[in-house]
N, C-alpha and C positions, 0 to 999 in steps of 0.2 A: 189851191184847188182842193175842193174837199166834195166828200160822198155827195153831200147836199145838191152843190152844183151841178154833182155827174145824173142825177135824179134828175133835176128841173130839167136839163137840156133834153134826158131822153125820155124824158114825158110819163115817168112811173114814182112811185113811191120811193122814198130812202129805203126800208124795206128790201123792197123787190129789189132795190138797185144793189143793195149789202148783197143779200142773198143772189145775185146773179153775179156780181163779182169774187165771192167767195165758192160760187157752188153748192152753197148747203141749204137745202128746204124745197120748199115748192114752186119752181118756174121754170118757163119752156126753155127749150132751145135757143129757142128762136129770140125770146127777152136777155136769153144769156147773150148769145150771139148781138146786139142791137146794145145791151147795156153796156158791154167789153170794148164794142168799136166805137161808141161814144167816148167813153171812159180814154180809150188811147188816144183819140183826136183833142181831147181838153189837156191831155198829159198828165194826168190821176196818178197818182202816187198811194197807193195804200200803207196805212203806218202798221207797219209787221210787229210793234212791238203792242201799240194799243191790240192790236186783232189778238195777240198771242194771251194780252192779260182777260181781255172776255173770256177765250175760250180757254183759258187756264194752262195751254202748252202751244208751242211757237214753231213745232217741226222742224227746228233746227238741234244739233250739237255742236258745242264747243270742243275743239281739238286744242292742246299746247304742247308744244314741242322746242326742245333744248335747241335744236342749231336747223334752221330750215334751210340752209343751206346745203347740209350734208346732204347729199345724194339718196341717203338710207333712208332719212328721213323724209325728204321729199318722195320718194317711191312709195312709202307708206300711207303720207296722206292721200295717194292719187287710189290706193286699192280701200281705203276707208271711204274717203268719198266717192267712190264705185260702188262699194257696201250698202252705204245710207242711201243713196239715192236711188238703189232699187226697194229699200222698204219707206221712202216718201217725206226721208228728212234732209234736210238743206245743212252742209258745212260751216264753218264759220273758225278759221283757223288762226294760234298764234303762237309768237315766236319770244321765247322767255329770253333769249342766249345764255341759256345755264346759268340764270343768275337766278338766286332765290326767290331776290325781292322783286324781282321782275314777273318772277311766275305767280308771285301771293296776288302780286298785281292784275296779270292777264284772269287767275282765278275770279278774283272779286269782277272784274269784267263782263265777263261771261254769264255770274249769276245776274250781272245789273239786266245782260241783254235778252233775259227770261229762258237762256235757252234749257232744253227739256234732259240734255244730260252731258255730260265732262268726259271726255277722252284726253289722259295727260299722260307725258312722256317725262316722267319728275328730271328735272335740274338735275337732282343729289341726294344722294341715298343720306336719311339723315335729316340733315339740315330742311330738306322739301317735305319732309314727314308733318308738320303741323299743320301747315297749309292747305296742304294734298286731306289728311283727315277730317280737318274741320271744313271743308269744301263737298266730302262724301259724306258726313252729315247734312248738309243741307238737299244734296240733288245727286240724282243716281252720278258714277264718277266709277271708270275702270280705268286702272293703269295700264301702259302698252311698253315692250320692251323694258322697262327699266320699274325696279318698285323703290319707291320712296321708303318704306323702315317695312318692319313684322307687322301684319295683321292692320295697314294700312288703310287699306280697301283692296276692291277686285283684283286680278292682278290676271294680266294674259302675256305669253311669251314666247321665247324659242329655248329651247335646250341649249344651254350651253354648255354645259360639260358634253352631252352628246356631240356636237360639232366638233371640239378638241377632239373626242375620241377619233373622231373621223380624220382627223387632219393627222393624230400622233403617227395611225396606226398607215395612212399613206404615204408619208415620207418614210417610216420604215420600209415598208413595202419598198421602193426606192432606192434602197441601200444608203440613209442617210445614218449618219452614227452622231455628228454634232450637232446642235441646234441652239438658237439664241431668240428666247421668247422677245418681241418689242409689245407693249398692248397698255389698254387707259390702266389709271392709278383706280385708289379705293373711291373714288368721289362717286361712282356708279358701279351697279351689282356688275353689270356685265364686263366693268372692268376687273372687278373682285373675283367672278364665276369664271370665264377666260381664263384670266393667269394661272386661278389655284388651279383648274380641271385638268390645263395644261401642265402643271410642273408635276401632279399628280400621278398622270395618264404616261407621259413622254418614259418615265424608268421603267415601267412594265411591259414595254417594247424596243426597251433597249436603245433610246436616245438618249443622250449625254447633255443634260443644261449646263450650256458652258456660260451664257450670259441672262440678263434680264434688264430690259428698260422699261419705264409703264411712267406716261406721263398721260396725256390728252387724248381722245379720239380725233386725233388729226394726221392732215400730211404733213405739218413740219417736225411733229412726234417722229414719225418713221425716217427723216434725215437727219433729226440731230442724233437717233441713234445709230446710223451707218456711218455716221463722221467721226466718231469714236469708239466704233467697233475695231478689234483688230487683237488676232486675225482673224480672220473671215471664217467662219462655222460651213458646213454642208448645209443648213437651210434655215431662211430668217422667218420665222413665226410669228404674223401680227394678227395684232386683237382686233382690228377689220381691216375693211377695202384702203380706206383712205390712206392710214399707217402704211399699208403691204406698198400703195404706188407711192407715196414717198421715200419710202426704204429701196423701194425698185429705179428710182428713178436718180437715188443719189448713188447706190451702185455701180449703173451703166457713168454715170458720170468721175465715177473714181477708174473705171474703164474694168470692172468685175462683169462677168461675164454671167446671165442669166437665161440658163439653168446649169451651164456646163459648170460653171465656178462653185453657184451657190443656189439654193431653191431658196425661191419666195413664197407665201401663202397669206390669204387673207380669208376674214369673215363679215360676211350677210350674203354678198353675190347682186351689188348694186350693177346699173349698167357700165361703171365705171371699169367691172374686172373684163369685158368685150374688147375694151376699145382700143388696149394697148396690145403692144405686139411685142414677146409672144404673150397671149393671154394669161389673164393671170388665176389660179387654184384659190380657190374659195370656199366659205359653206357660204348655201346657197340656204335661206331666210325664206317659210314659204309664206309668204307675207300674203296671199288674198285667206289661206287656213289660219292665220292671226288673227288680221284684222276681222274676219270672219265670225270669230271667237268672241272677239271682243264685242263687236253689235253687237251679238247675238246675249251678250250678259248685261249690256248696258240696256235694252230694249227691255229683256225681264225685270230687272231695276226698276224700269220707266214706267211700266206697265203695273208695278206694284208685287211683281211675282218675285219676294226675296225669299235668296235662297237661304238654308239654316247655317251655312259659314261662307265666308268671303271664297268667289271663286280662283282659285290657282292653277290654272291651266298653260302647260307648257309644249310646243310642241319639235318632232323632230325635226331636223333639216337633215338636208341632199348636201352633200359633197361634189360640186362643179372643178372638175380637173382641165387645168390648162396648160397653156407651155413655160409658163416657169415654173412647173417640177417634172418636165417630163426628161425619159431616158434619152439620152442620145445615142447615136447607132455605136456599137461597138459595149454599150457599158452594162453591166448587168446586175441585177437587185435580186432580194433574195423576197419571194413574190408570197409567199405563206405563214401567215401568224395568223 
């Protein structure tokens, strides 16, 4: 079924029929109205990609993200695609799984599919950096949470030494004196930025690193290091949600007691730190001032308005406290630093 057809049937020009289909030019209502329900009764399909090369941009962006699975990341794409769709671009989302050659791949994709700009969450710091650049020379392209190498392209974030700070200085608060960091390895900044902010941060409030694990952003990261913890620290520190409910959940299962034994914590504050009981301490990712951020530099891009250096924009998060670090009656912390 093509334009032509949808014309003939409703008795006007290709023309008038394009232009009442698309909405741009001169025609009534009432033509738009008559050419649309023609157009639905024949089952017209309009080819988005032809339309996108006339008019030189397709209203859509290209998203790729390391693990669509991950909660963190699925929550992100739903406030991106809340973002774009109030300023009148359509999503189009893909799933690398943190393989390089998968993400060079979904990149080259994305440009086949004309779309107007690149939203990537690199694989791996490094290794994603050729890609990731030679992809932002071709079409506007801002990085989200995680950057691919220095001076890659755009780059929008959350703080993460900030968040550690937040986490050190509440467990102190706490009366917690050991601690045992679990969090990703160097394959991503935020596994990088995490650890060091943490080991950093925790001496100047007077917590004690007694251990360190950093493999993956996952939950069986957070059990294979409670399987071989021992003994048990005042409070296990992971580098996010998923880590913190693995580590949590292989504890109750060794029959360690959560918070009386030992506090847990995690980071972003997906829906996943809700769900369990007691709830789990988090930083709390303000992910619509992110993603936020990011349209908002990917659109200047798009629009032609470059700025005179790559944007770097980082912002702070909230601290979400729950019942795996809270007091129990009777115990008392020392509440002032």
């Amino acid at each position: 079924m093509t334009l032509n057809d949808v014309a003939v049937a409703a008795g006007v020009s290709v023309g008038t029929a394009s232009r009442a289909m698309t909405g741009r030019g001169r025609v009534s209502a009432e033509t738009i109205e008559h050419v649309r329900a023609v157009a639905s009764g024949l089952g017209y399909k309009p080819n988005v990609i032809g339309q996108a090369l006339r008019r030189g941009r397709s209203n859509t962006v290209g998203m790729v993200v390391p693990h669509i699975e991950n909660p963190f990341f699925a929550e992100l794409i739903r406030a991106v695609e809340s973002g774009l769709h109030d300023k009148g671009y359509q999503l189009i989302v893909a799933d690398s799984h943190a393989n390089t050659e998968a993400e060079e791949q979904r990149l080259g994709l994305l440009l086949a599919r004309q779309v107007d700009g690149i939203l990537v969450v690199p694989a791996c710091y490094g290794q994603s950096a050729p890609a990731v650049a030679a992809t932002a020379e071709e079409i506007p392209l801002v990085q989200l949470d995680r950057r691919a190498g220095e001076d890659t392209a755009d780059y929008v974030g959350v703080d993460n030494r900030a968040g550690m700070t937040l986490i050190a200085h509440h467990l102190a608060a706490q009366g917690v004196r050991t601690v045992q960091f679990v969090g990703g390895d160097d394959a991503t900044t935020p596994g990088t930025e995490r650890a060091e902010a943490f080991q950093e941060v925790a001496a100047t409030v007077g917590l004690e690193l007694v251990g360190i694990y950093r493999h993956q952003f996952t939950y069986e990261t957070g059990t294979q290091a409670m399987s071989i913890q021992d003994p048990i620290p005042d409070a296990i520190v992971c580098g996010d949600d998923l880590i913190a409910l693995g580590a949590y959940g292989q504890l109750r299962r060794a029959g360690v007691d959560v918070p009386s034994r030992t506090k847990v914590t995690g980071f972003d504050g997906t829906v996943l730190s809700t769900i369990v009981e007691p709830s789990l301490t988090t930083v709390r990712q303000p992910l619509k001032q992110i993603s936020g951020a990011a349209i908002e530099a990917l659109v200047h891009r798009m629009r032609g308005d470059i700025p005179p250096a790559f944007v770097n924009e980082q912002f702070e998060p909230l601290l979400q406290t729950g019942g795996t670090t809270a007091l129990l009656p009777g115990s008392s912390a020392v509440l002032s630093w």
